[in-house]
C-alpha positions as CSV (number, residue, x, y, z in Angstrom):
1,X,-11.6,68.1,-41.0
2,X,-12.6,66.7,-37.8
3,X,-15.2,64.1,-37.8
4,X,-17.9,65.5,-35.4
5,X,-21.4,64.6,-35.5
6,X,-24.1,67.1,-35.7
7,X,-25.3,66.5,-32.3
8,X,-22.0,68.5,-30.9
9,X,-21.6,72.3,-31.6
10,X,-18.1,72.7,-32.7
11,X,-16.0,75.4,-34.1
12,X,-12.3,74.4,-35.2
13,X,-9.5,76.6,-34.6
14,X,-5.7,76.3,-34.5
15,X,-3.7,73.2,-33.7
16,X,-2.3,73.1,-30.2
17,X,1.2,71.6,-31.2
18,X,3.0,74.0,-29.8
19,X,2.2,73.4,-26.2
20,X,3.9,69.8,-26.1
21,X,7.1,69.5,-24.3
22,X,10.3,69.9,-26.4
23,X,11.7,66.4,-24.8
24,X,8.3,64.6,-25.5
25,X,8.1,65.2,-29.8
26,X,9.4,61.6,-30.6
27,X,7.6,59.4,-27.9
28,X,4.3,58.3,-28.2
29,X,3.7,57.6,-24.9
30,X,4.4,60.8,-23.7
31,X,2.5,62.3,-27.2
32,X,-0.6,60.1,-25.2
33,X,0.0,62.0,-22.5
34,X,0.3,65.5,-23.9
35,X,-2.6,64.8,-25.4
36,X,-4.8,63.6,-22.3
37,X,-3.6,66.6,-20.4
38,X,-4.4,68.9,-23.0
39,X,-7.9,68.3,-23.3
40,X,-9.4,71.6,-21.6
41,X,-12.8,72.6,-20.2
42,X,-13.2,76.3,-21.3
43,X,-16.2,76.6,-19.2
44,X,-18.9,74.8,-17.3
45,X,-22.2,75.5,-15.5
46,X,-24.3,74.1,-12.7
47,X,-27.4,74.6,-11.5
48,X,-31.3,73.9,-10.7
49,X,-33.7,75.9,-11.3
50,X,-35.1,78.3,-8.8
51,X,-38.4,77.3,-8.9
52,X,-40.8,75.3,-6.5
53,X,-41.7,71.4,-6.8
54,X,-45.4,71.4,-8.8
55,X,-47.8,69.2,-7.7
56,X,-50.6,68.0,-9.9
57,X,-53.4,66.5,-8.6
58,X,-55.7,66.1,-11.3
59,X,-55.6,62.1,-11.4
60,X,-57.6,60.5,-8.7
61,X,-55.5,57.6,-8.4
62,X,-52.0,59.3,-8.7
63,X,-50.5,62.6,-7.3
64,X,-47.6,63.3,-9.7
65,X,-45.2,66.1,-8.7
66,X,-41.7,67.5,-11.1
67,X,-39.2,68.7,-9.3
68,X,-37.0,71.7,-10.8
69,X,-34.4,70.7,-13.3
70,X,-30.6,70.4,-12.6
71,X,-28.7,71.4,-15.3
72,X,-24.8,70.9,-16.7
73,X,-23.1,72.3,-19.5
74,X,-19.4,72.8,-20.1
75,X,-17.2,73.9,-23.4
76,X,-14.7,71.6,-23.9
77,X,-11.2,71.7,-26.0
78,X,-9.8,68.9,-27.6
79,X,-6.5,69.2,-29.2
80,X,-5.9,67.3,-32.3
81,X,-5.7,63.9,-32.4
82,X,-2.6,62.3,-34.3
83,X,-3.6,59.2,-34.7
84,X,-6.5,57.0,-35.7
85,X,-8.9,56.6,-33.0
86,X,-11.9,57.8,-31.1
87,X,-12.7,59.9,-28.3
88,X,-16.1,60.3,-26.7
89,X,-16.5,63.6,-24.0
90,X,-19.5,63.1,-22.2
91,X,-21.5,63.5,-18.7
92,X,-21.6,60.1,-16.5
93,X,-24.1,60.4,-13.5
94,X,-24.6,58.7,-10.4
95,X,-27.0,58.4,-7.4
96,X,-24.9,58.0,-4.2
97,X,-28.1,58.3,-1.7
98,X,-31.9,58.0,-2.1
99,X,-34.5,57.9,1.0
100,X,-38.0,58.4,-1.2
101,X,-40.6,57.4,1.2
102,X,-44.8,58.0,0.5
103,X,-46.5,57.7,4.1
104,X,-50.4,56.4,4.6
105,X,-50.8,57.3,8.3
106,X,-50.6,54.4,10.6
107,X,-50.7,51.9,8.2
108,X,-47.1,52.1,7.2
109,X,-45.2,53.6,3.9
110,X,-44.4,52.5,0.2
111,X,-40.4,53.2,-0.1
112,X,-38.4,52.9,-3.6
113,X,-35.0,51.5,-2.5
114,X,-31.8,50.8,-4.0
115,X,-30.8,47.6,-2.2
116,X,-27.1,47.5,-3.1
117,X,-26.4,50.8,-1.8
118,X,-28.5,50.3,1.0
119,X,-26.5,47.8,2.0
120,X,-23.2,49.4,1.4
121,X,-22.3,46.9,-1.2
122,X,-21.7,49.9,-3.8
123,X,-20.4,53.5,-3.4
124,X,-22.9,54.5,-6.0
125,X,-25.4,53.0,-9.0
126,X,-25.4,54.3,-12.6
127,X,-28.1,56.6,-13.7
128,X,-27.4,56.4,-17.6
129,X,-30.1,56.1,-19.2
130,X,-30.1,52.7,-19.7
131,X,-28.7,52.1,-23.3
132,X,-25.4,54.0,-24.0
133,X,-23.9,53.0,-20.6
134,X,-21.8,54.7,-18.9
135,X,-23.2,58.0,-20.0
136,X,-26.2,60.0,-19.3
137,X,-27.1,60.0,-22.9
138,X,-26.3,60.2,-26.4
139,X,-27.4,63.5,-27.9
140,X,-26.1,66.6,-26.3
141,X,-25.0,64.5,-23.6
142,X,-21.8,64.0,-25.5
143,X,-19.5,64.3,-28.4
144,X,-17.7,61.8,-30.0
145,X,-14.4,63.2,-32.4
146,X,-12.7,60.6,-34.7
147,X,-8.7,60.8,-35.3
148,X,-6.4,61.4,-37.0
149,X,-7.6,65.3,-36.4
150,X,-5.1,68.3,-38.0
151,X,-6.9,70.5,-35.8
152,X,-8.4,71.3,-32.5
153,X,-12.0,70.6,-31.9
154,X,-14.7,72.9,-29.4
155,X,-18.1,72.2,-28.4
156,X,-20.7,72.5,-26.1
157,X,-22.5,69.3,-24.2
158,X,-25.4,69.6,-21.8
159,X,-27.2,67.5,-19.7
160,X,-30.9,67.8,-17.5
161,X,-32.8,65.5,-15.0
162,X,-35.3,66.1,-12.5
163,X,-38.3,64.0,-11.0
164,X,-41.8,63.5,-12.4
165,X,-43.1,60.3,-10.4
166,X,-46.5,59.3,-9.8
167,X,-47.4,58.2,-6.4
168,X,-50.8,56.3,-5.3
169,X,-53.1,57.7,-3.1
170,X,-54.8,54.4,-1.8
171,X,-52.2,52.3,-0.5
172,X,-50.9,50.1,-2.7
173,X,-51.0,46.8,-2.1
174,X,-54.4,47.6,-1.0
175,X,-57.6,46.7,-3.2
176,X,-59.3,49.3,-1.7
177,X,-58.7,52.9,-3.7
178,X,-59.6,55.2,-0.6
179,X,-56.9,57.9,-0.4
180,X,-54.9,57.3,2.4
181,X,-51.2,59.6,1.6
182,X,-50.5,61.3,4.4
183,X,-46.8,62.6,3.1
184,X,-43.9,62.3,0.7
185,X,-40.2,63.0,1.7
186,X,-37.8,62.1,-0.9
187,X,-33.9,63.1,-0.8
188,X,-31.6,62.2,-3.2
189,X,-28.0,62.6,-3.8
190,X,-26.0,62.7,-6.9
191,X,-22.2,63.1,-8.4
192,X,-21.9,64.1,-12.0
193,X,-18.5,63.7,-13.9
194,X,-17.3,65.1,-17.3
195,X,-15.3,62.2,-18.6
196,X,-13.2,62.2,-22.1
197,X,-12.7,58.2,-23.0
198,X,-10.8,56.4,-25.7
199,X,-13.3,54.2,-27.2
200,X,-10.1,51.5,-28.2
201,X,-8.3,51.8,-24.8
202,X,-11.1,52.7,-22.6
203,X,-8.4,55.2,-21.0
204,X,-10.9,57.6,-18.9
205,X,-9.9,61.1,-18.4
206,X,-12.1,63.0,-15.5
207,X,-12.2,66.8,-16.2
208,X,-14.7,68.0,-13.7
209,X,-16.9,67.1,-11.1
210,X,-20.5,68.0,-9.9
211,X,-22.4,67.2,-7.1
212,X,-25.7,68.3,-6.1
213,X,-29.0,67.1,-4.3
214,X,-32.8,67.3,-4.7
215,X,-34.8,67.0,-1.3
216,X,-38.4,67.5,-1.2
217,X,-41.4,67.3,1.2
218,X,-45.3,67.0,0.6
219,X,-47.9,67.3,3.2
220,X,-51.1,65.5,2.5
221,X,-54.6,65.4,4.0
222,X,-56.4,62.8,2.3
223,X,-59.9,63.5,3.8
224,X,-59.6,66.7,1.5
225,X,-61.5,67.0,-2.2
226,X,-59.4,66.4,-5.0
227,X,-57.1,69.5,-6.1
228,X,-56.8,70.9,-2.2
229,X,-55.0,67.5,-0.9
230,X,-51.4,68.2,-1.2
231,X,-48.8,71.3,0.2
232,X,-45.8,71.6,-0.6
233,X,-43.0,71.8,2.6
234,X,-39.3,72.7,3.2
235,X,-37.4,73.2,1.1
236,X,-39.0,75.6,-1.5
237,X,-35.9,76.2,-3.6
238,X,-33.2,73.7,-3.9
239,X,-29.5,74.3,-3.1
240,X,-27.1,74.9,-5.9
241,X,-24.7,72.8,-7.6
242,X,-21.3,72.2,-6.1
243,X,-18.6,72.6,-8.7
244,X,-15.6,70.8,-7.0
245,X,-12.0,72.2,-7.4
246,X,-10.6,68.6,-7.0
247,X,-11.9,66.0,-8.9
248,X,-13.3,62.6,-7.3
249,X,-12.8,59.2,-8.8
250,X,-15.7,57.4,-10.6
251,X,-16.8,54.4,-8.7
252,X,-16.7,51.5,-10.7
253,X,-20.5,50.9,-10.0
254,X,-21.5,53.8,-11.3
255,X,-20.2,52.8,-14.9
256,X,-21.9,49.5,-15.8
257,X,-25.4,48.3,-15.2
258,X,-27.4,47.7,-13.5
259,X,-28.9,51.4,-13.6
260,X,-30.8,53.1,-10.9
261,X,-34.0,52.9,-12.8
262,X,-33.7,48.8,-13.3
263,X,-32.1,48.0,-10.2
264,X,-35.1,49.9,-7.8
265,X,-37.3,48.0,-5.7
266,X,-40.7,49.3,-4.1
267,X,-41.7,47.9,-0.8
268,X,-44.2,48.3,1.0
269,X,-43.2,48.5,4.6
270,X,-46.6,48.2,6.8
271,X,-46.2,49.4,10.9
272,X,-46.8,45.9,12.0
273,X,-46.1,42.9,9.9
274,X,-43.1,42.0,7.6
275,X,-42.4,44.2,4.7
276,X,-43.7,43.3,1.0
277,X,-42.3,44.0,-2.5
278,X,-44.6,45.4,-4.6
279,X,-42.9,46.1,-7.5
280,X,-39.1,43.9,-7.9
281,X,-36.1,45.5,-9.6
282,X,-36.4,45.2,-13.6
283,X,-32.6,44.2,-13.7
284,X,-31.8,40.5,-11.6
């Protein structure tokens, strides 16, 4: 039986044997690459939820908002594996563009930046979550099946993110805690790959490839009481998911560290006078 951990829903069914090449039986090589191209996705789903952004002002130092969720799944094949190693299938996502920008009238803006991809050094910056680099996670994130395997091996893995920041309404590298948030734009862009890897070779397979974005707008009048300060702008519902038909290569950023979360800087970027960091990257 297939060693599959309980965190991936599998059902076993009949060997796939029969689809490798007649020529291709004795060599290994080509066995390897029977195999790789035999790994299937039966099916796979994209999308955010069509809801609005919530706001929550019921902090008086913070406004918090949460964005809808995007959401992936996909049923994946493997066939069996004839020798004795490990494959991992999993999700691996990356940010490829972030403007995220609070403004406080004429005194300037607070801006969470990604300095490497500002600066076109990198293509894209991991957003594992920090641990089980590359991928997203490590529960139903992905599945990990150990060879030698007599049969084939299908499950389900599914992934979620969305945004649930907290953002001052004083200014803050001000001592002062007067509100002074006047708006929030944030815009961020992200590719999301369903990868199969050898954990021995580190041989990567891509089987499919997501992009989608999350833009939001906030309007706020800080002269307001708390709880009638902030209104939600443009866009109300999100755009879907793009399933692509051709798959893109993984940059090589986007599989090691530093990710997004550690490598993040917030300045604070007055209208006169040079710009401050408030807050420097967790990963140097």
């Amino acid at each position: 039986m297939p060693n599959i951990p309980q965190d991936c829903w599998s059902t076993l069914g009949v060997g796939l044997y029969s689809g490798y090449a007649m020529g291709c039986i004795q060599s290994i090589s080509c066995k390897s690459k029977v195999f790789r191209e035999s790994i299937s996705v039966i099916e796979v789903k994209a999308s955010i939820d069509p809801i609005p952004t919530s706001i929550d002002e019921s902090s008086s130092v913070v406004l918090r908002y949460r964005t809808p969720h995007f959401r992936a799944s996909a049923q994946v094949l493997v066939p069996p594996i004839p020798k004795k190693e490990t494959w991992i299938v999993g999700w691996i996502q990356a940010c490829s563009h972030m403007e995220f920008y609070n403004h406080y009238g004429e005194q300037g803006m607070s801006s969470w930046e990604l300095p490497d991809l500002l600066d076109g050094k990198i293509q894209a910056i991991s957003d594992s979550d920090g641990v089980n680099y590359p991928w997203y996670g490590n529960t139903t994130e992905t599945c990990t099946i150990v060879g030698p395997t007599k049969k084939e091996s299908k499950f389900n893995i599914s992934m979620n993110d969305n945004f649930y920041p907290s953002v001052t309404w004083a200014v803050p590298v001000s001592e002062s805690n007067v509100a002074k948030l006047t708006s929030i734009h944030r815009d961020q862009s992200f590719t999301t790959w369903l990868v199969a890897t050898n954990t021995a070779t580190n041989e990567m397979v891509t089987l499919q490839t997501i992009k989608w974005r999350m833009r939001l707008g906030i309007e706020v009048n800080p002269s307001r009481p708390l709880g009638q300060r902030a209104k939600l702008q443009e866009p109300s519902a999100q755009e879907q998911p793009q399933v692509l038909s051709k798959n893109e290569p993984i940059p090589p950023s986007a599989l090691v560290k530093p990710n997004a979360n550690d490598a993040q800087v917030l300045m604070w970027r007055p209208k006169d006078g040079p710009p401050l960091v408030v807050i420097p990257p967790k990963h140097r």
